[in-house]
C-alpha positions as CSV (number, residue, x, y, z in Angstrom):
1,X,32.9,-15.0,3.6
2,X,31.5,-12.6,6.5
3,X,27.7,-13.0,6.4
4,X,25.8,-9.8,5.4
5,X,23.5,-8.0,7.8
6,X,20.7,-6.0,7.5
7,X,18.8,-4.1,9.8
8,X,14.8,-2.7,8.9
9,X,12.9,-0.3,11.1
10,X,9.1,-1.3,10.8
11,X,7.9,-4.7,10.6
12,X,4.9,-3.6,8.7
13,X,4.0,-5.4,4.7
14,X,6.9,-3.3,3.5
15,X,9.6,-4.2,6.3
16,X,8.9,-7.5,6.3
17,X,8.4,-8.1,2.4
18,X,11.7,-6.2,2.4
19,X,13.7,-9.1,4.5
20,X,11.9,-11.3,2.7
21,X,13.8,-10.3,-0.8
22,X,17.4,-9.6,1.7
23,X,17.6,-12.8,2.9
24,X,17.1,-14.2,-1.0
25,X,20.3,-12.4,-1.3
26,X,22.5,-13.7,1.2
27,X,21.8,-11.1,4.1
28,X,21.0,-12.2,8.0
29,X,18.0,-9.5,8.6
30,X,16.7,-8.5,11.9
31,X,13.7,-6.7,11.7
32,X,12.4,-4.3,14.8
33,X,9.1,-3.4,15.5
34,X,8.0,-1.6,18.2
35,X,4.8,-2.3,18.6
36,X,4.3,-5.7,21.2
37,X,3.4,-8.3,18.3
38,X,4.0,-8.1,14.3
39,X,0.5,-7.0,13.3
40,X,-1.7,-5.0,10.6
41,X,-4.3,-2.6,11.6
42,X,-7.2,-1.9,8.8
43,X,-9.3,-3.4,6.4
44,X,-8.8,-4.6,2.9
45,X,-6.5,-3.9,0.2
46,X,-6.4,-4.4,-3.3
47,X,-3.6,-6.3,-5.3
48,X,-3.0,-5.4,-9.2
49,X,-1.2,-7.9,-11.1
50,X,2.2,-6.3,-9.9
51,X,1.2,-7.0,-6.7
52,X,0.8,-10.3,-7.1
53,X,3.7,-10.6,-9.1
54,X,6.2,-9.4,-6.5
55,X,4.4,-12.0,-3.9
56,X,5.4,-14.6,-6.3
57,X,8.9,-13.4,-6.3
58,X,9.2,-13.2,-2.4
59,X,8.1,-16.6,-2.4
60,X,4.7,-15.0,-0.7
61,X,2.6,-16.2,-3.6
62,X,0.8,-19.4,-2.6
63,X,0.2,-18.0,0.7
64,X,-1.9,-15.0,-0.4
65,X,-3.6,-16.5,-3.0
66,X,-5.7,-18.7,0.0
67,X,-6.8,-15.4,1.6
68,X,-7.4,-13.7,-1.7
69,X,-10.9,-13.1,-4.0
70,X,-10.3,-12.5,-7.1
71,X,-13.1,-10.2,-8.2
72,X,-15.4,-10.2,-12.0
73,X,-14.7,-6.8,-12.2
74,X,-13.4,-3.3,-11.3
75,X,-16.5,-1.0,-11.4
76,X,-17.2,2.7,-11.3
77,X,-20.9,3.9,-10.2
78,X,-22.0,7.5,-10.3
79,X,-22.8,8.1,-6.2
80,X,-25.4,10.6,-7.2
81,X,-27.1,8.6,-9.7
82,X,-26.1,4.9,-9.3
83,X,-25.4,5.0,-12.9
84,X,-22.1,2.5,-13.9
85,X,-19.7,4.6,-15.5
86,X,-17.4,2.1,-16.3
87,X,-16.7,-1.4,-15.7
88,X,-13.1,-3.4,-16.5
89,X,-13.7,-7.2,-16.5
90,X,-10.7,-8.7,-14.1
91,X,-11.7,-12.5,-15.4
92,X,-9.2,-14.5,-17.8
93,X,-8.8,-12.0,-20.6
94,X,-7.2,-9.4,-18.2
95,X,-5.2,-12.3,-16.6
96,X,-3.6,-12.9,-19.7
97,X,-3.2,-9.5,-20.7
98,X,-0.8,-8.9,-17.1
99,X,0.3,-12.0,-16.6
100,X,-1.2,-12.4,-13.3
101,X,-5.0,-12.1,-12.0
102,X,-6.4,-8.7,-9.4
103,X,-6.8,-9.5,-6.1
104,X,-8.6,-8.5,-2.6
105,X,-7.1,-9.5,0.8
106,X,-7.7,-8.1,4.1
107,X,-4.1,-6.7,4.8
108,X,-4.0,-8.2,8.0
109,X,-4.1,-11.7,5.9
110,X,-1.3,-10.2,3.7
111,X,0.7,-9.6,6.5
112,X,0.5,-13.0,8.1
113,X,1.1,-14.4,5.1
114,X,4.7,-12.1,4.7
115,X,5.2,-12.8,8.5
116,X,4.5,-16.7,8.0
117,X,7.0,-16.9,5.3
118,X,9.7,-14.7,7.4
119,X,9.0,-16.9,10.6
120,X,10.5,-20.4,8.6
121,X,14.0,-18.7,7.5
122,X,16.3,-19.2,9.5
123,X,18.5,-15.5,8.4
124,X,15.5,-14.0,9.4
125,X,15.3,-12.2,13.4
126,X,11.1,-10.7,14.2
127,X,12.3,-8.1,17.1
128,X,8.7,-7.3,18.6
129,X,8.6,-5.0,21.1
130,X,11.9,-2.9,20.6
131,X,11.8,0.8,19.9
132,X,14.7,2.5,18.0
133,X,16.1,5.5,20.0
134,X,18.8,5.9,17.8
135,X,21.0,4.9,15.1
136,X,23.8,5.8,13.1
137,X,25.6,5.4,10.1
138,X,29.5,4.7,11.0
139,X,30.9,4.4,7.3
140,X,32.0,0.6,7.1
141,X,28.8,-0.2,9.5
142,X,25.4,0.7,10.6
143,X,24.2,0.7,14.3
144,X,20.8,1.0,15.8
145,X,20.5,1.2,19.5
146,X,17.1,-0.3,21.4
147,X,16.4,-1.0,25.5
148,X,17.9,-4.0,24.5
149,X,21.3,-2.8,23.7
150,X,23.4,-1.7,20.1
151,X,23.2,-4.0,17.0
152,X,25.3,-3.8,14.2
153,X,24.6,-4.2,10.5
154,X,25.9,-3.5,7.1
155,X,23.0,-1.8,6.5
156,X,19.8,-0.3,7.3
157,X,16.7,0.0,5.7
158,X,13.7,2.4,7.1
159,X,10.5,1.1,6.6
160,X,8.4,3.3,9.4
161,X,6.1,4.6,7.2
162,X,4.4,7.9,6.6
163,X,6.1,9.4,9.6
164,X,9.7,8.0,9.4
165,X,12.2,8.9,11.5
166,X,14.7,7.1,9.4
167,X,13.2,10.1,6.2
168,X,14.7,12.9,8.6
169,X,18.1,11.3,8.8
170,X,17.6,10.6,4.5
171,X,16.1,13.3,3.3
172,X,15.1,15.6,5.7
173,X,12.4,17.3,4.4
174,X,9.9,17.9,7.0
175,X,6.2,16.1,7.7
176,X,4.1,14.8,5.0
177,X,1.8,17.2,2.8
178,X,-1.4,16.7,4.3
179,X,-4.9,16.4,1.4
180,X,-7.7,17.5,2.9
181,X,-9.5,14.5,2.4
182,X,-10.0,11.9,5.1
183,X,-10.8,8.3,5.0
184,X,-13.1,6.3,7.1
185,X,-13.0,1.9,6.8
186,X,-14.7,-0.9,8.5
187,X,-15.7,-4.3,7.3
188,X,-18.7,-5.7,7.6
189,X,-20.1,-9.0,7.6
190,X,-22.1,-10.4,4.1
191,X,-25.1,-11.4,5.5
192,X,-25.3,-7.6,7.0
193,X,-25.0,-6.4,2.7
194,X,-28.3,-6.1,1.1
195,X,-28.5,-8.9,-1.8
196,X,-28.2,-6.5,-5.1
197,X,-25.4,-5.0,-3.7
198,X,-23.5,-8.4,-2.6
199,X,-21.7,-8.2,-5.6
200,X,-17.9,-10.2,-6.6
201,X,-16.8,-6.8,-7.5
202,X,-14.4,-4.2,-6.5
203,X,-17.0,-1.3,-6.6
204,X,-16.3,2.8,-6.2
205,X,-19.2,5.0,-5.4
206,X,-17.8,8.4,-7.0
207,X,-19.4,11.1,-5.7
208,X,-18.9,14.7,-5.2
209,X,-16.0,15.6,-2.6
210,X,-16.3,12.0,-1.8
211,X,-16.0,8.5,-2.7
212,X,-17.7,4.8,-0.9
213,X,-15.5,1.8,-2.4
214,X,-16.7,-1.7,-1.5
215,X,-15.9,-5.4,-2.5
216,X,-15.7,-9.1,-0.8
217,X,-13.1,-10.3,1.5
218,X,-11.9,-13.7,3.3
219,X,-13.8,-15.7,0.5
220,X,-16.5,-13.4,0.4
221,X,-17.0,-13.7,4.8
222,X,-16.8,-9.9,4.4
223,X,-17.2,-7.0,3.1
224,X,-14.4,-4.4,3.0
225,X,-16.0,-0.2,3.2
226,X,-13.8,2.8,2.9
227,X,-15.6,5.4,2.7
228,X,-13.6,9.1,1.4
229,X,-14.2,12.6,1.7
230,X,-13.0,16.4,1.7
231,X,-12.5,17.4,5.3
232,X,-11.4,19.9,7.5
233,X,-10.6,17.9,10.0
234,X,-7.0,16.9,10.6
235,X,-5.3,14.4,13.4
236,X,-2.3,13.0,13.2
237,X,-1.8,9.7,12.7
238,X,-4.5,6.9,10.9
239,X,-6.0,4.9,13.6
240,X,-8.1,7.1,15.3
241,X,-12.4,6.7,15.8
242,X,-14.4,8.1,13.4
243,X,-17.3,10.1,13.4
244,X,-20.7,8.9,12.0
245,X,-22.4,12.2,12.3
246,X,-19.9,13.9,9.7
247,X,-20.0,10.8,7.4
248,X,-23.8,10.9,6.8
249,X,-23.4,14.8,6.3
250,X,-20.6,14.7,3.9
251,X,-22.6,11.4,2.1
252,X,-25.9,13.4,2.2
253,X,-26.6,14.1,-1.5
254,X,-25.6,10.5,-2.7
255,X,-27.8,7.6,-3.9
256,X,-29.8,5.7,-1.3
257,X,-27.5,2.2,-2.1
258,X,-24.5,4.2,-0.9
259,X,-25.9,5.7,2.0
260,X,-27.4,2.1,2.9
261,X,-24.1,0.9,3.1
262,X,-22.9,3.2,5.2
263,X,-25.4,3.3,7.5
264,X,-25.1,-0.6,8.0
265,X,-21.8,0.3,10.4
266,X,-21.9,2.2,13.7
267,X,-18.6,2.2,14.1
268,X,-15.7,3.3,11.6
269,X,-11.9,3.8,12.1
270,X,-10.8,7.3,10.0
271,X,-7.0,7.7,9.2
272,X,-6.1,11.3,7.6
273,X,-5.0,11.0,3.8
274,X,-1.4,12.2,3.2
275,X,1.4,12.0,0.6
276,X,4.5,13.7,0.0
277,X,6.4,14.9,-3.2
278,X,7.9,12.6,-5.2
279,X,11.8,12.7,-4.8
280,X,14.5,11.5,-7.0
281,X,17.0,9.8,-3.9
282,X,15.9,8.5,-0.8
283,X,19.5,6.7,0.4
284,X,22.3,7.9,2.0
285,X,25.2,6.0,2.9
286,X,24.2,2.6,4.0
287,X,21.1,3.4,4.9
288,X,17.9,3.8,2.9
289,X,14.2,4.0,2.6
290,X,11.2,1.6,1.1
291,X,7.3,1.9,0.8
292,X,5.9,4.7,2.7
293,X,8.7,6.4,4.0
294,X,10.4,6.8,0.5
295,X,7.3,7.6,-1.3
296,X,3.9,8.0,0.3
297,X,1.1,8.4,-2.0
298,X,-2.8,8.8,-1.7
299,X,-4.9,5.3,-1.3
300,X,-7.1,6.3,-4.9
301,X,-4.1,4.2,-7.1
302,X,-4.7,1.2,-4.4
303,X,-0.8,0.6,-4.6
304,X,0.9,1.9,-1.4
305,X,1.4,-1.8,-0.8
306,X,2.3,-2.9,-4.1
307,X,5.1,-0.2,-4.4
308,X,6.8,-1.1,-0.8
309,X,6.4,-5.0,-2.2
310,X,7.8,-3.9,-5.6
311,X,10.6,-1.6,-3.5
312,X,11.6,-4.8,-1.5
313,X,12.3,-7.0,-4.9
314,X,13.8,-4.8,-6.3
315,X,16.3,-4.0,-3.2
316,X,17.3,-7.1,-2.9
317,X,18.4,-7.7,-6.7
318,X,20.5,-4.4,-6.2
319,X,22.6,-6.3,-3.7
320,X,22.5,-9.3,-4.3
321,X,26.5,-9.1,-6.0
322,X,28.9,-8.9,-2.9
323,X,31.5,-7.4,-4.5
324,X,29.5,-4.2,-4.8
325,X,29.9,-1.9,-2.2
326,X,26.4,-1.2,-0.2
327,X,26.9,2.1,-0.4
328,X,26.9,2.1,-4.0
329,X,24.3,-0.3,-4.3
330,X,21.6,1.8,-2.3
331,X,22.6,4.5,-4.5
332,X,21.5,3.0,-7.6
333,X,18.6,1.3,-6.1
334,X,16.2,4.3,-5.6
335,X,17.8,5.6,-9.1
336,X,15.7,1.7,-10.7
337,X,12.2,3.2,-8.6
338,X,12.0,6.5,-8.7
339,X,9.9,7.6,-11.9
340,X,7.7,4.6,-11.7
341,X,6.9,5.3,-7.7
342,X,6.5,9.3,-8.5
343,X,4.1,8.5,-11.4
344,X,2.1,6.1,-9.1
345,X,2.9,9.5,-6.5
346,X,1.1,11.9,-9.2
347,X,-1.5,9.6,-10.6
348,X,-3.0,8.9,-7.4
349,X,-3.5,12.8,-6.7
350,X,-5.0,12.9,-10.0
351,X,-7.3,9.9,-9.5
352,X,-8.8,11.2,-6.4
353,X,-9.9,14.8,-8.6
354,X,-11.2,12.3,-11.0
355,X,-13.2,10.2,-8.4
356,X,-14.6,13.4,-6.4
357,X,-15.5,15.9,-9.5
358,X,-18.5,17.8,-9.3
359,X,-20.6,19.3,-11.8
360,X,-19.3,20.2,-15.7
361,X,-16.0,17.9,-14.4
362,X,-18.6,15.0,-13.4
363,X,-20.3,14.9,-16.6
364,X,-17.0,15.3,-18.1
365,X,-15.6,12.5,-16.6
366,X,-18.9,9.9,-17.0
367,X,-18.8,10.6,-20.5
368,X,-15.3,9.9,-21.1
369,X,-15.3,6.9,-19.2
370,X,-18.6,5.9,-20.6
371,X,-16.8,6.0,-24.2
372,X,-14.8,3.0,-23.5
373,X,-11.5,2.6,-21.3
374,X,-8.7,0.7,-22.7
375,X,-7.1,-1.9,-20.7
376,X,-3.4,-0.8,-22.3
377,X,-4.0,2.3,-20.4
378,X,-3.2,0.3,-17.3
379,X,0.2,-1.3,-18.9
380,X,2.3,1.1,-17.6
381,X,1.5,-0.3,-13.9
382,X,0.3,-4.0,-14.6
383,X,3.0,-4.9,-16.8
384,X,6.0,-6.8,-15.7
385,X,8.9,-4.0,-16.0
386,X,11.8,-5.8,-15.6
387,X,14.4,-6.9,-13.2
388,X,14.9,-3.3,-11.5
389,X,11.3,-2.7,-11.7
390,X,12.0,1.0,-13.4
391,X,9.3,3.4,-14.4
């Protein structure tokens, strides 16, 4: 039998997690990048138990879990009043309650680990340096075309992000829906964190029209800072210098321990917060979309990654029979995602009010919280879902 072949746009977590879980399934995947070298840009990211769960299935598991601190606890402070809100114990009780533990990994150690794994398989091609100018969808083939030359495939999977190209061909529905709120990040070294607030805890600062989460990364080496906040201010893109100035001013009213954080880093990199609405279909033909470019959502759910990781699993289970055709198979394969991806969509939008409410809202919120928050209420997204991973 005629091997299968799949071609991704983007070798970021998703595109690479995403020939991780093709080439489990019989495909030969090339993967193009166009950047010079497979790499992650930022600072920390968080892993729920569905996270970690879909590592385990791309055979990622063991890799992460060296770079990964498992924190006590997942802890909500009142930024105005350093008052804790609410605090979820992450030790063996929530372990086995989801089947797998919470974890924090700088995403550039995710990444190598993905990129590790896709570097020993043979039916896996890393094309660095190779910019897509075009690419088509022929009926019984796929094409992309780089500086390189045309490659052929069966078919191809977008993962460029927030700003696909491969979304216009798809969907076609124009750039992403901009929040208003920016989001500055840098990492900092321990020693730099005053003692009481060196803590083995994810913690998040919520404050009004503005958030400060912290925790421990690389065995507790660092300390990861994203720092969140309503802005006027837009730019294009994520990677782009951030301001200092407009960070103390927007932090100005919080508690001294958040603004001593802050003020330990002189320089910050600020990304602008976007998302789109969530969509039903997000394939056409034989080619389709995964992670960001299917279903961007804002960072306040902590599971961008953890979708695109859950997106690539289940992708590959979709084809992994032969004898169905690919086109059909990329139809039903966003049709498995789409209501769990748009609730992870509308619940982040619905986090970030909750982390940024100001007055009557803010007292609302601290004494709801404050009355007790069920674990079960985090089922629907920790809980192993099945093979499709479905809503």
């Amino acid at each position: 039998m005629t091997d299968r072949r799949a071609l991704i746009i983007g070798g970021g977590i998703g595109g690479v997690a995403a020939a991780l879980s093709l080439a489990q399934h019989g495909f030969k995947v090339e993967v193009f990048e166009r950047a010079a070298q497979f790499a992650e840009i930022g600072a920390g990211i968080q892993l729920g138990p569905n996270s970690i769960r879909a590592l385990s299935m791309l055979d990622v598991g063991e890799r992460a879990a060296r770079l990964t601190v498992h924190p006590e606890a997942l802890v909500m402070m009142d930024a105005l009043d350093a008052r804790a809100v609410v605090r979820i114990e992450t030790g063996p009780t929530f372990e086995r309650r989801f089947g797998a533990p919470y974890g924090l990994i700088h995403r550039a150690d995710l990444h190598s680990a993905l990129l590790e794994t896709a570097r020993a398989n043979p039916d896996i091609t890393l094309r660095a340096g190779e910019t897509i100018s075009e690419f088509a969808d022929h009926g019984d083939h796929v094409s992309v075309q780089t500086a390189a030359g045309s490659v052929v495939g069966d078919l191809l999977v977008g993962a460029d992000g927030l700003w696909s190209k491969t979304r216009e061909f798809v969907v076609g529905d124009g750039p992403p829906r901009r929040s208003g709120h920016i989001a500055y990040r840098a990492v900092l070294p321990t020693a730099e964190v005053p003692p009481h607030l060196r803590r083995p805890e994810m913690v998040l600062w919520a404050g009004p029209k503005c958030h400060l989460v912290h925790y421990p990364l690389r065995g507790g080496e660092l300390f990861n800072l994203v720092a969140v906040f309503h802005s006027e201010r837009y730019q294009e893109g994520w990677d782009s210098a951030g301001d200092p100035q407009e960070l103390q001013l927007r932090f100005a009213q919080t508690h001294s321990d958040v603004r001593t954080m802050l003020g330990k880093i002189s320089q910050w990199r600020m990304w602008v917060l976007c998302d789109r609405e969530p969509i039903a279909n997000w394939s056409r033909g034989r080619v389709t979309l995964l992670g960001d470019a299917a279903h961007p959502m804002l960072q306040y759910l902590a599971q961008g990654a953890g979708m695109a990781m859950e997106d690539a699993v289940c992708l590959g289970q979709t084809l992994s029979d032969p004898s169905t055709p690919i086109s059909e198979a990329l139809a039903e394969y966003p049709k498995r995602r789409y209501l769990r991806t748009g609730r992870a969509q509308l619940t982040a939008r619905l986090y970030g009010e909750f982390f940024h409410a100001t007055g009557v809202r803010r007292e609302l919120r601290n004494s709801f919280l404050a009355s007790g928050l069920n674990i079960e209420g985090l089922a629907w997204l920790y809980d192993p879902v099945g093979t499709g991973q479905a809503a």
